[in-house]
Short mmCIF file of the C-alpha atoms (twelve columns), coordinates in Angstrom:
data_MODEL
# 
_entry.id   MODEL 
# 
loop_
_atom_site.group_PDB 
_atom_site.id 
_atom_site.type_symbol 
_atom_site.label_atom_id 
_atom_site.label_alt_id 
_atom_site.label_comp_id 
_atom_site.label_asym_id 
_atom_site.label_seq_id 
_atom_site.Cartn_x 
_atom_site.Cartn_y 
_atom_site.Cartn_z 
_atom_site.pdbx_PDB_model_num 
ATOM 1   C CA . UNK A 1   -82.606  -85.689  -91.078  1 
ATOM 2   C CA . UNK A 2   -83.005  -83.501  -87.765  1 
ATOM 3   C CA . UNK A 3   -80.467  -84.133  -85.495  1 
ATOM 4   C CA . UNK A 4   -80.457  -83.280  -82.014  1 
ATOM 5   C CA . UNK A 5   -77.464  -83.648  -79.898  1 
ATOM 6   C CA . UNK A 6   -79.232  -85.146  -77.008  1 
ATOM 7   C CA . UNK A 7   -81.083  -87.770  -79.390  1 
ATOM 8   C CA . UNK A 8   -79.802  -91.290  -78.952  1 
ATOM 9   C CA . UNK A 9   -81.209  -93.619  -81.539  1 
ATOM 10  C CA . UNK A 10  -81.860  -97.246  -80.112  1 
ATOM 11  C CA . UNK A 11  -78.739  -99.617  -80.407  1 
ATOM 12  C CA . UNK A 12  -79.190  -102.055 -83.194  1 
ATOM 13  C CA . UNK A 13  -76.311  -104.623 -81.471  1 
ATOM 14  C CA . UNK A 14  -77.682  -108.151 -80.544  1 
ATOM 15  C CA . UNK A 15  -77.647  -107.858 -76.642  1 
ATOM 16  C CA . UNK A 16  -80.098  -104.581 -76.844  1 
ATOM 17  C CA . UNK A 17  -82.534  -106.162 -79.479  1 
ATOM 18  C CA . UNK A 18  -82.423  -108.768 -76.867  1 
ATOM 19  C CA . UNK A 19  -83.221  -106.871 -74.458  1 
ATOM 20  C CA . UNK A 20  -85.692  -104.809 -76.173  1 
ATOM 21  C CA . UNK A 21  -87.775  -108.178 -76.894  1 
ATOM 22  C CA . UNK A 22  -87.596  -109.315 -73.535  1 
ATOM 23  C CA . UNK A 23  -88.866  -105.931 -72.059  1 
ATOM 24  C CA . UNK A 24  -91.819  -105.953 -74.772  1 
ATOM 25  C CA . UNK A 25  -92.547  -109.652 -73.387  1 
ATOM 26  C CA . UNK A 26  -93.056  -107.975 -70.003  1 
ATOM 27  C CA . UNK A 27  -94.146  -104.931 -69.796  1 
ATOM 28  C CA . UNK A 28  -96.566  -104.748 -73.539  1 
ATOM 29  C CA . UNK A 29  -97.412  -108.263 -73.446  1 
ATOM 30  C CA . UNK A 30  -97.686  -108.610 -69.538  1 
ATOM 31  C CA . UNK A 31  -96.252  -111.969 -69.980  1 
ATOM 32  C CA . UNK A 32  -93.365  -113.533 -68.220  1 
ATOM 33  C CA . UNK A 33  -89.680  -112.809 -69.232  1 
ATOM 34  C CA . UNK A 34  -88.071  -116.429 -68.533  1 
ATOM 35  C CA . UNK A 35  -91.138  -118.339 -70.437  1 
ATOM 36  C CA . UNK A 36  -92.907  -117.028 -73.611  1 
ATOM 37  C CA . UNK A 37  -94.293  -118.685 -76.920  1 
ATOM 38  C CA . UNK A 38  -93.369  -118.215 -80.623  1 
ATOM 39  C CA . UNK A 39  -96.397  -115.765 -80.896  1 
ATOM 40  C CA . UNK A 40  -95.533  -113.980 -78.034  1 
ATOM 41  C CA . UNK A 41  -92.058  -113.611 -79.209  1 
ATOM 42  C CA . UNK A 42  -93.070  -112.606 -83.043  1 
ATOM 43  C CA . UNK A 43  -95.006  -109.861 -81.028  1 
ATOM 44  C CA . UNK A 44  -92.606  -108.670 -79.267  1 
ATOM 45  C CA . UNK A 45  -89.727  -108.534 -82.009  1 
ATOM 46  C CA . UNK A 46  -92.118  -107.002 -83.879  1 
ATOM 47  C CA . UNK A 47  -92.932  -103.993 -81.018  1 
ATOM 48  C CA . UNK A 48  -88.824  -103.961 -81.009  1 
ATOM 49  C CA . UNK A 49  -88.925  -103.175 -84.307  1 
ATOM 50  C CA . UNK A 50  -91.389  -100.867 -84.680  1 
ATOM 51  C CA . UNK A 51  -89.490  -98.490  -81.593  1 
ATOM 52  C CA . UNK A 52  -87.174  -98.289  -84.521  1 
ATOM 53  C CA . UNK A 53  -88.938  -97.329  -86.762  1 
ATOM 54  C CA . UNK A 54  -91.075  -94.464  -84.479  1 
ATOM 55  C CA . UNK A 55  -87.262  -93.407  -83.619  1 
ATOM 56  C CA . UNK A 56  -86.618  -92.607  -87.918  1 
ATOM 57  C CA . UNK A 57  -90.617  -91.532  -88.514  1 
ATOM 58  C CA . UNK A 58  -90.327  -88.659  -86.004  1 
ATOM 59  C CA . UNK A 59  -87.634  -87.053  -87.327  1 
ATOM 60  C CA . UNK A 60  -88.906  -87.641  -90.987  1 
ATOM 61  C CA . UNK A 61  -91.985  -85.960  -89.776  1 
ATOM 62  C CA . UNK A 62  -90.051  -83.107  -87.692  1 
ATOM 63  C CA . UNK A 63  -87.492  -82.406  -90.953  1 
ATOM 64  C CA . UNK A 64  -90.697  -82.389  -93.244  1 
ATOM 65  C CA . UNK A 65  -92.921  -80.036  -90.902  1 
ATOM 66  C CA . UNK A 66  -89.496  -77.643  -90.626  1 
ATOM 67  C CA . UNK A 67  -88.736  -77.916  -94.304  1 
ATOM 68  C CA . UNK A 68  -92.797  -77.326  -95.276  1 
ATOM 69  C CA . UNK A 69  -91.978  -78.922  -99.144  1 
ATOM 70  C CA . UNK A 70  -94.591  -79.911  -101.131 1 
ATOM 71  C CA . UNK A 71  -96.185  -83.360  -101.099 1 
ATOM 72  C CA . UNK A 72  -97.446  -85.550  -103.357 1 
ATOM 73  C CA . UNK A 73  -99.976  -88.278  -102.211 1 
ATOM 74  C CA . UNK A 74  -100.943 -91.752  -103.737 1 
ATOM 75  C CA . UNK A 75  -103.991 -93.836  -102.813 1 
ATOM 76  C CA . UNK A 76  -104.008 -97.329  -104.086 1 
ATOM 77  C CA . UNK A 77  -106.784 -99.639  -104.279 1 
ATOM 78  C CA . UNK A 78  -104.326 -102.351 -103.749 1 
ATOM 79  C CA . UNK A 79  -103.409 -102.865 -99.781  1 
ATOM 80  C CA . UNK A 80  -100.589 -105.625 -99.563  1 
ATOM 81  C CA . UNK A 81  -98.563  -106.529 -96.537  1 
ATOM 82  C CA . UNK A 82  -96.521  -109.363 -97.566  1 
ATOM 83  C CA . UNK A 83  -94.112  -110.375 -95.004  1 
ATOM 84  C CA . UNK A 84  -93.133  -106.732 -93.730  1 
ATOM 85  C CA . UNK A 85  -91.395  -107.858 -90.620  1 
ATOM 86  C CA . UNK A 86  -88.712  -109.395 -92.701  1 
ATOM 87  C CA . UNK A 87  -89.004  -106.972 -95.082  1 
ATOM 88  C CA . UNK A 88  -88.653  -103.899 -92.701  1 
ATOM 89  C CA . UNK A 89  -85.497  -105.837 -91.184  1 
ATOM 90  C CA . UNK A 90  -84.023  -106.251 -94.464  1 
ATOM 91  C CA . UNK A 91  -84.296  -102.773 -95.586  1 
ATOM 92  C CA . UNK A 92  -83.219  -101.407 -91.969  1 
ATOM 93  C CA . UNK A 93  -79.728  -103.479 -92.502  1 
ATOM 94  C CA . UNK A 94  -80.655  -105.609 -89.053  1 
ATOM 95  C CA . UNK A 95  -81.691  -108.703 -90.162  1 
ATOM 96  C CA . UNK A 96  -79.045  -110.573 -89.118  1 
ATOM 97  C CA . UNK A 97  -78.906  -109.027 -85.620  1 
ATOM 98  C CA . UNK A 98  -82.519  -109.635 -85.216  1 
ATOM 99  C CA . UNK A 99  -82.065  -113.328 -86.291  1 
ATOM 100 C CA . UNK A 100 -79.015  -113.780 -83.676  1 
ATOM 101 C CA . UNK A 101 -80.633  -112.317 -80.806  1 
ATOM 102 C CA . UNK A 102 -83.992  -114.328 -81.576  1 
ATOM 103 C CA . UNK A 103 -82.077  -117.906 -82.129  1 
ATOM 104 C CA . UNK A 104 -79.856  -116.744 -78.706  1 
ATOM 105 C CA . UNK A 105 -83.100  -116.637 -76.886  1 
ATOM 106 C CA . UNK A 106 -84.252  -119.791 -78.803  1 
ATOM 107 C CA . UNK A 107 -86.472  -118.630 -81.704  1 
ATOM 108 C CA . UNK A 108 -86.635  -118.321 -85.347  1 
ATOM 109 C CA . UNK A 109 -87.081  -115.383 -87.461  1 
# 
């Protein structure tokens, strides 16, 4: 992956996902830190989550566009989502953390 020494990947510890889902309560979901529903806090997580994600994408995209290799693409008819929040979690290693910090603010995964 491209690495740049000033790059600092988000911290995947339970007090910044916290945080992180807190801050997406207030400031992308203009809704009120101390009170928020389970909605509101499945849309948030899931806004943590996908800064995450952005964070690994760009430099996928950035090693790829340096690189210039050859690509092979695959449409499918099929378009299944399935439960990708847990599923992205799962395959990022921070399920667990993500499940903590949600039943510390009083949630469920």
């Amino acid at each position: 992956m491209y690495a740049c020494p000033a790059d600092t990947y988000r911290k995947n510890d339970v007090l910044s996902i916290q945080e992180s889902i807190v801050n997406h309560v207030e400031y992308t979901l203009a809704r009120t830190r101390h009170q928020f529903d389970d909605f509101e806090c499945y849309q948030a997580a899931a806004f943590s989550l996908r800064d995450r994600l952005i964070e690994m994408w760009n430099d996928t995209q950035t090693y790829f566009k340096e690189q210039d290799p050859k690509r092979v693409y695959y449409l499918s008819m099929e378009f299944l989502m399935g439960r990708s929040l847990l599923n992205t979690l799962y395959n990022l290693g921070i399920k667990d953390q993500y499940m903590e910090a949600l039943s510390e603010l009083g949630y469920d995964l």
